[in-house]
C-alpha positions, 0 to 999 in steps of 0.5 A: 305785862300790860296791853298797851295801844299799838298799830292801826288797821283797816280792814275792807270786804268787797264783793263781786258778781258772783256773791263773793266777799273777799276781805283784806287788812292793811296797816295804817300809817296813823298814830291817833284815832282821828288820824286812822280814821282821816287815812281809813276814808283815803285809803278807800277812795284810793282802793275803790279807783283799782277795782270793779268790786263793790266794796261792803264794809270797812272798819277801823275801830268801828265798822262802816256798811255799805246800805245801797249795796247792788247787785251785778248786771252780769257776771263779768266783776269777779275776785278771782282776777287779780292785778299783782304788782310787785315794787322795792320795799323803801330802804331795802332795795333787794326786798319786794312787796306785792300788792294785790287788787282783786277784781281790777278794773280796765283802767288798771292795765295797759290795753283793753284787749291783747297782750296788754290786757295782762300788764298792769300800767304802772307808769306815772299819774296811771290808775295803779301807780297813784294806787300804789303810791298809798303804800309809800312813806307818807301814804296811808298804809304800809306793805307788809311789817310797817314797811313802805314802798320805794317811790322810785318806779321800779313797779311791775304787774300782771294780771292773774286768774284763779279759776275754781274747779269743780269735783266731779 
């Protein structure tokens, strides 16, 4: 057996104003080194439009650091809030993918407050369907198992929180 050249990957660390750094791969659709590195550099101006966290470092063969990083003027960017949103898997249309951006900014919902301050906007041209659209044949990055998504707008998206509790 011989190790042979496979898939692409980015992986990306980001950080919120509680000085946690949470760090996500993705698959990317790239065959060559200048071409990972071409769709490493748009997946990350994607990303950075769905989220509030400051993004630390990328690495796709190698690793990019952010050198002017700062910190919060308050605590209100946090990774455990989440915008989840679930989309049909391109060919497999009883099969879904779920795409997760931590620390999601205002614009990634529907309203500011209220009912839809829980609902991410996923309607054309909006901050998360042009997000998500990184996911689909011809984007940047594949779902999951080098699938991609349906571009047909079935998205759907909440927000969700995950607390921490301490020990007493």
């Amino acid at each position: 057996m011989a190790l042979v050249a496979g898939a692409w990957f980015i992986s990306l660390s980001q950080l919120d104003s509680g000085n946690d750094v949470t760090s996500k791969t993705y698959r990317l659709q790239a065959a060559t080194a200048a071409d990972a590195a071409t769709a490493a550099a748009a997946f990350v101006t994607a990303y950075k439009l769905t989220t509030d966290a400051h993004i630390v470092e990328y690495a796709v063969s190698q690793k990019y650091i952010e050198n002017a990083l700062t910190g919060f003027s308050d605590d209100t960017v946090r990774n455990s809030m989440t915008a989840s949103m679930s989309a049909s898997i391109l060919d497999q249309p009883l099969k879904k993918a779920t795409i997760v951006v931590q620390a999601p900014k205002n614009a990634m919902f529907t309203a500011i407050t209220g009912e839809g301050s829980d609902i991410v906007d996923t309607s054309p041209g909006s901050v998360a369907m042009t997000f998500l659209e990184e996911f689909w044949d011809g984007g940047n990055v594949f779902c999951s198992d080098g699938e991609t998504l349906d571009a047909i707008l079935n998205a759907k998206g909440v927000r969700v929180s995950r607390y921490r509790r301490l020990a007493k």
